[in-house]
C-alpha positions as semicolon CSV with decimal commas, in nm:
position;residue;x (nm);y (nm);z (nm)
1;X;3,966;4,236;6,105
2;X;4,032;3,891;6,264
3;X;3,812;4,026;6,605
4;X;3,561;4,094;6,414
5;X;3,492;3,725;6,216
6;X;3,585;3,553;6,527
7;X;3,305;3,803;6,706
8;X;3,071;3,657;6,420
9;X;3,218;3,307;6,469
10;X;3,110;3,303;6,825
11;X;2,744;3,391;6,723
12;X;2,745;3,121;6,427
13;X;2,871;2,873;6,680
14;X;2,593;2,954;6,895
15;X;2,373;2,932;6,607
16;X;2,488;2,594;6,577
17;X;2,347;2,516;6,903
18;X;2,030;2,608;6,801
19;X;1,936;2,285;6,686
20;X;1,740;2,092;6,998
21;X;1,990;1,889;7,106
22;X;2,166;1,668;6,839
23;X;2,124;1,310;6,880
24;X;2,347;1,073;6,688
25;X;2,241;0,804;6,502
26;X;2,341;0,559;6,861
27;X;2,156;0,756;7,087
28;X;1,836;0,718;6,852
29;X;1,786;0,375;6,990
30;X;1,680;0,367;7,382
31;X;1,927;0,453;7,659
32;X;2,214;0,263;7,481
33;X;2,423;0,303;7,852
34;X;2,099;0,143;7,985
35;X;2,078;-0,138;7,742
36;X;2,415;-0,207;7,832
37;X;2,395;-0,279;8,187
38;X;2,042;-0,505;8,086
39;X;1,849;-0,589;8,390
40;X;1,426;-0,672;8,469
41;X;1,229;-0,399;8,388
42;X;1,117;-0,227;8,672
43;X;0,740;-0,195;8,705
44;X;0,590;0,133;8,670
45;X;0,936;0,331;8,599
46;X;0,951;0,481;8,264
47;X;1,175;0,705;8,057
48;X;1,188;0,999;7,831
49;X;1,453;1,223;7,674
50;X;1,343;1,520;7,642
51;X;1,641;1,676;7,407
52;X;1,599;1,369;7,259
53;X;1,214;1,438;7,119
54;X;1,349;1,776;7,052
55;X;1,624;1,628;6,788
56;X;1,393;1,340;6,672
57;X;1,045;1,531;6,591
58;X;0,951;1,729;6,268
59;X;0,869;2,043;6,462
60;X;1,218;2,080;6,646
61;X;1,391;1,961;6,299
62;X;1,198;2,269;6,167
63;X;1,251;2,495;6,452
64;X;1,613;2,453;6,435
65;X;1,647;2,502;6,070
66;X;1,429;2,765;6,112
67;X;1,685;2,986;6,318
68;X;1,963;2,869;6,161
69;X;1,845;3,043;5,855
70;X;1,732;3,347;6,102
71;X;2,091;3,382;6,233
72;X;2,256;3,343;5,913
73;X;2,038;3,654;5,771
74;X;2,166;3,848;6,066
75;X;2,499;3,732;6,016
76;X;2,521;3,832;5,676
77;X;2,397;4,220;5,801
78;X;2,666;4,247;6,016
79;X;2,902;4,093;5,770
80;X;2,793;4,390;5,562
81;X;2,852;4,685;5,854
82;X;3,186;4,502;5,902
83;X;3,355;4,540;5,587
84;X;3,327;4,924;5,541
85;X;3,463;4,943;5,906
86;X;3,759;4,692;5,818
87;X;3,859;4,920;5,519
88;X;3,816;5,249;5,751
89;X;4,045;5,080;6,060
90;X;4,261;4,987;5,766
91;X;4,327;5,316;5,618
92;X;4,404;5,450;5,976
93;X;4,699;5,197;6,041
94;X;4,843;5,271;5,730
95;X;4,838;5,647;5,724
96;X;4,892;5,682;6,142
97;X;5,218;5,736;6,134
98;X;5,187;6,025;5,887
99;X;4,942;6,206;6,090
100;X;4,956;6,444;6,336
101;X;4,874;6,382;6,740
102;X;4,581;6,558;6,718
103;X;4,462;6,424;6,456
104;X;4,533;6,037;6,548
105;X;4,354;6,148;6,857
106;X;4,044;6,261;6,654
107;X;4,028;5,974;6,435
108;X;4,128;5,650;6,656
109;X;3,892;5,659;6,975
110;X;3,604;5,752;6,670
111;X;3,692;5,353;6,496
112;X;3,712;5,241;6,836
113;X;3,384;5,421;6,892
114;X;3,260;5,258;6,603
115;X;3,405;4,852;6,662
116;X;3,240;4,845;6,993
117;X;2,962;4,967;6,879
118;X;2,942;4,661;6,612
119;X;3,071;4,430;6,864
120;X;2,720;4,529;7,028
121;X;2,517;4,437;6,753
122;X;2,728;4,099;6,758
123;X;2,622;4,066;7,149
124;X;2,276;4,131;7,086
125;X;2,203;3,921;6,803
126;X;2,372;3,619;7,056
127;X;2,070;3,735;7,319
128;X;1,848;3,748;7,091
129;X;1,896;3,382;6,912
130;X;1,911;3,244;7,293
131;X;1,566;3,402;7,380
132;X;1,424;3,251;7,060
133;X;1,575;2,902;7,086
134;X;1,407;2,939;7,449
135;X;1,100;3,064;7,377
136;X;1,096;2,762;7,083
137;X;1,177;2,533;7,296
138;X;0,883;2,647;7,578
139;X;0,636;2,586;7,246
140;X;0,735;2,267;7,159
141;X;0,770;2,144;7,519
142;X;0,398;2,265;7,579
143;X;0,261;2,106;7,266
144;X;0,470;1,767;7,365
145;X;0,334;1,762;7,703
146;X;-0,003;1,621;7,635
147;X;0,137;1,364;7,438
148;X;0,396;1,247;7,689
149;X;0,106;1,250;7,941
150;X;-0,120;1,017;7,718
151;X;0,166;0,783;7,647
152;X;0,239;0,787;8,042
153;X;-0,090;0,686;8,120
154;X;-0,100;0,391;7,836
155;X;0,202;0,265;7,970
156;X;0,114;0,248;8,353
157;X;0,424;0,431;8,470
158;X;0,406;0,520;8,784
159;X;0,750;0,696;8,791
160;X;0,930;0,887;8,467
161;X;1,280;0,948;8,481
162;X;1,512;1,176;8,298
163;X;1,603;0,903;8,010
164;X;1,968;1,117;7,991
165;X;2,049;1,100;8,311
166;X;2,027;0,714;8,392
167;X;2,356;0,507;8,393
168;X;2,202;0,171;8,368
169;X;1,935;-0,064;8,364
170;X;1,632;-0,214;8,136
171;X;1,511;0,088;7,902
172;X;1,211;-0,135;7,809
173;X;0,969;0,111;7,941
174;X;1,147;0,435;7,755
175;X;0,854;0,674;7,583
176;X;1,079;0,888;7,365
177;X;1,001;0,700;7,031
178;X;0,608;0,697;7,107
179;X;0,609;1,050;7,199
180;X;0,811;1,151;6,902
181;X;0,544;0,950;6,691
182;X;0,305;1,131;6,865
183;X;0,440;1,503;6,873
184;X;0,459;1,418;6,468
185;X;0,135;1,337;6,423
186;X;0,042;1,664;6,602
187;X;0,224;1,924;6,469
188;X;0,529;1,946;6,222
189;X;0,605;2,286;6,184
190;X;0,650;2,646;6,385
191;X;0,638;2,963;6,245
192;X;0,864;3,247;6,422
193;X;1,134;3,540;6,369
194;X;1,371;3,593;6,587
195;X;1,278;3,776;6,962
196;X;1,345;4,147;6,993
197;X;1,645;4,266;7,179
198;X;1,622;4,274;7,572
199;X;1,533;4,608;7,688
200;X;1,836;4,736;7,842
201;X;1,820;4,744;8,267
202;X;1,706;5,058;8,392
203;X;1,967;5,191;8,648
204;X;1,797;5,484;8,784
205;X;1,699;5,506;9,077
């Protein structure tokens, strides 16, 4: 049924997401806004983009193709529980009017049983690609972070900004390339499967 592919549409788009940020082939260069606007360098203020790094070095290129694949195996699961359901919801339209109350009774709250139950699955594998992109993410970040910190230091900054968030001004002093260089000299590669499912809440009391 159309709910159904547009249930596994939703996760795909997510899935989409997964990659760290996308940067286009403009933003590549530093703070293009910034450039714009031109300016004197300011002393000791440097900047960074973090999604930026993400999108630029080997090991987030990886990571992201990495659960792309991982969602697309799950995707193609769920395709497979879908179809049999499809046929079964199917068959009830088509013969409903022939049956009896009881029986419609019997056999329609059992597929709706069933369709929420697979619209679970759908949920879950959405949680569980967002606790893996984030976990991903936390890696990367805490492998990048000693980098960023060496090219801080060779740079005498005194200040780093969010390179994303400025609207203007000289991006002479902007890291992001020599961190990327740096991350890729480090590491290139992570290896990971997708998070478990979030234990559900416990309500008792």
């Amino acid at each position: 049924m159309n709910l159904h592919r547009s249930l596994l549409v939703a996760v795909l788009a997510a899935a989409a997401g997964l990659s760290f940020a996308p940067v286009t082939p403009a933003q590549t260069a530093a703070a293009p806004a910034s450039n714009a606007l031109g300016g004197n360098p300011v002393p000791g203020v440097c900047m960074l983009s973090r999604e930026a790094v993400f999108a630029q070095s080997k090991v987030g290129q990886a990571a992201s193709e990495r659960l792309k694949q991982l969602a697309t195996q799950q995707q193609s699961m769920l395709e497979n529980l879908r179809k049999p359901l499809d046929t079964d919801i199917q068959a009830f339209q088509q013969k409903a009017a022939s049956l009896t109350e009881a029986q419609r009774q019997q056999q329609g709250p059992a597929l709706q049983q069933r369709m929420q139950g697979y619209q679970a699955q759908v949920n879950q594998l959405g949680e569980r690609i967002q606790l893996t992109r984030a976990k991903v993410m936390q890696q990367i970040g805490e492998q990048a972070q000693p980098v960023i910190a060496s090219s801080y230091t060779s740079h005498h900054c005194g200040l780093l900004l969010n390179r994303d968030a400025v609207l203007g001004g000289n991006a002479t002093n902007d890291l992001t390339s020599d961190v990327v260089r740096g991350l890729d000299g480090k590491i290139t590669t992570l290896n990971f499967n997708l998070e478990p499912a979030p234990a559900p809440a416990n309500t008792g009391k």
